[in-house]
Structure formats: structure tokens, C-alpha cells
N, C-alpha and C positions, 0 to 999 in steps of 0.2 A: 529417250532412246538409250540402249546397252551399250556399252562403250562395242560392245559384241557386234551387235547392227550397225553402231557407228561405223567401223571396219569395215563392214559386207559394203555399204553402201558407196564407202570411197571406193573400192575395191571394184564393183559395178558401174561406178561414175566411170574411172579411170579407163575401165577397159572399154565403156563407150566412146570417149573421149580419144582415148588412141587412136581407134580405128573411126571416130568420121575424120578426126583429122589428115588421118595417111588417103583415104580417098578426096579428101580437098586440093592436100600440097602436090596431087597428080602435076601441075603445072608450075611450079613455082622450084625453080633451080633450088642446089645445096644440100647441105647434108643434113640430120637428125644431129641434136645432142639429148645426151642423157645425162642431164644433171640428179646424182646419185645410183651407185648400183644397186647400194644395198646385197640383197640373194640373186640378185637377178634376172627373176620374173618378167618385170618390163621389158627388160632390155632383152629379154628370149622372146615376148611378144613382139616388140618393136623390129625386131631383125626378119620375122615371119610375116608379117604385115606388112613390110615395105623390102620386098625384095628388091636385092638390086641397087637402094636408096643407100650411103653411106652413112655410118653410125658410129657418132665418137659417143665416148661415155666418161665422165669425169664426177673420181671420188676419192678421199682422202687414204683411202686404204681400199684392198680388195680380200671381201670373203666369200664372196658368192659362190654357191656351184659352182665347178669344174666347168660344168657343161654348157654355163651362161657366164663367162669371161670374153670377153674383147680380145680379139690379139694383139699383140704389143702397141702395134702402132695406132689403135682405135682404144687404148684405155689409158688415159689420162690420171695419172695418180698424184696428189697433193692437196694441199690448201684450195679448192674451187676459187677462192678470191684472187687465189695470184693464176693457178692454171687454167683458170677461162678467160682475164685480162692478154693473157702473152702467148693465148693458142693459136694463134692467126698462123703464124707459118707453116705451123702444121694439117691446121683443117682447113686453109686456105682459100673460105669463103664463106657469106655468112647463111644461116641455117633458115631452112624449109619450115622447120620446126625445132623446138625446145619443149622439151618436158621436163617437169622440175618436178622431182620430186622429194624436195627437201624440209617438206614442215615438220614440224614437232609436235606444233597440234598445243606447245606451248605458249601462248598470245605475245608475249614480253620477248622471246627467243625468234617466233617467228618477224615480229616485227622489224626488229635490228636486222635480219638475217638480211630481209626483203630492203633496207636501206642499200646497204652495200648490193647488194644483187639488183638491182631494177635498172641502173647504167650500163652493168656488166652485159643482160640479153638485152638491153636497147641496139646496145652497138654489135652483137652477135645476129641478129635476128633480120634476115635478109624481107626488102618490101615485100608483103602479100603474106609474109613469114607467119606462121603461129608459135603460140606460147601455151601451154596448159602448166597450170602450177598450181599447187597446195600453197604457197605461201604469198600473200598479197604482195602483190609492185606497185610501184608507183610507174607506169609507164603512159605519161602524156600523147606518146603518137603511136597509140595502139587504140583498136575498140574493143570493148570487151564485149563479147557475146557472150549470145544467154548456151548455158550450155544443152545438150542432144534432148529432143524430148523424150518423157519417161521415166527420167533419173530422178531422184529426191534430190535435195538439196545437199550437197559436201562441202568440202572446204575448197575445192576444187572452180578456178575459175581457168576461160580461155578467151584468148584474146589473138588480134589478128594484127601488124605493122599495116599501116596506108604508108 
């Protein structure tokens, strides 16, 4: 596969994936996080998808369109290791869902990333909670579901907190 189709396909994963998940978490208290803005695309889908639903977004820097920026108080700027660790006061409950979109797509890069990261949305990630992420976790009290049917296979897996 093109690295080209590679692309389309996460790209089609993900946007399936957002949205079965924003109709699951109908019932499950809390907010969204958007682990990475990047341009931010998701994060303009995810604000349109879950109206109403609260959305922090944390990244180490912000370049995204004008138009898909957080307002101050829902974008979270720094090191994700220490601003997801000590965000509690701020988003002051744990999350509906996490979207993570922070792989590389580098195996050695993602690996380490998902060390330090898989404690971090263990303890973010409220019961019933989902997780859609590009980069593997290790999260023992989650299941991993198979993702929406129709999609090819991506690097993209989801999982739900029992």
C-alpha cells in the first residue's frame, strides 16, 4: 500500500471512529480530550460532532488554523507528559473520550511514547470511557474493540474503560 492510501485510510478510519464513538459516549458523563492539534481538523470535527460535549485539546505548541483553535481555556499548551498528568483542576473530570492522536507511524518513537502515555489516559479516562489512539497502550482495564465495520485495517485501535 502508498504511503498515499496509507493516509486516506487512517484518515477514513479516524473519521469513522470519531463519530461511532461521539454516538456511544451519548451516556457516559465528561468531557473529550484531544490529545494533539496538529491543523486542526479533528478537533473542528470533534466540536461539530459532539455539540454541547466539552473539549480540551492538548499540544505542545499551537499552529493550526485560526478557525480550529480552542479558546484559551480549552487548549492546553506544553509537554503532554506533564499537561495531561496536572490537568485535573482544570478539566475537572475524567473524559468521555480521548482521542490520541499522536503517532509517528515510527515503531521505536511510538513505542516509548505509548510507555509514558498509557498511565496518563488510564487515570484520565472516566468508566465506560473510550480511547481511540494511533499509538499502542498498554491499558489492562480497558477492552479493545474491534474497530466500525468497513474500514481496512490502520494503525488506529479503540478501546473502552470497564
Amino acid at each position: 500500500m502508498s504511503r498515499l492510501d496509507a493516509f486516506l485510510a487512517r484518515l477514513h478510519a479516524q473519521k469513522a471512529i470519531l463519530e461511532y464513538v461521539a454516538r456511544e459516549i451519548a451516556g457516559v458523563p465528561g468531557p473529550v480530550l484531544e490529545l494533539g492539534l496538529g491543523n486542526g481538523r479533528t478537533y473542528d470535527h470533534l466540536r461539530e460532532i459532539l455539540p454541547g460535549r466539552e473539549i480540551f485539546v492538548f499540544d505542545r505548541a499551537v499552529s493550526a488554523h485560526p478557525a480550529s483553535i480552542p479558546d484559551g481555556e480549552h487548549m492546553i499548551v506544553g509537554d503532554i507528559r506533564e499537561t495531561l498528568a496536572y490537568c485535573g483542576p482544570r478539566v475537572k473530570a475524567q473524559a468521555a473520550f480521548i482521542h490520541c492522536d499522536l503517532g509517528t507511524g515510527d515503531p521505536t518513537n511510538d513505542l516509548a511514547r505509548g510507555v509514558w502515555l498509557s498511565p496518563l489516559i488510564r487515570e484520565r479516562t472516566a468508566p465506560g470511557g473510550y480511547v481511540a489512539t494511533g499509538v499502542r497502550l498498554d491499558l489492562p482495564d480497558f477492552d479493545e474493540l474491534p474497530i466500525p465495520p468497513g474500514l481496512e485495517a490502520s494503525r488506529y485501535t479503540l478501546h473502552r474503560k470497564r
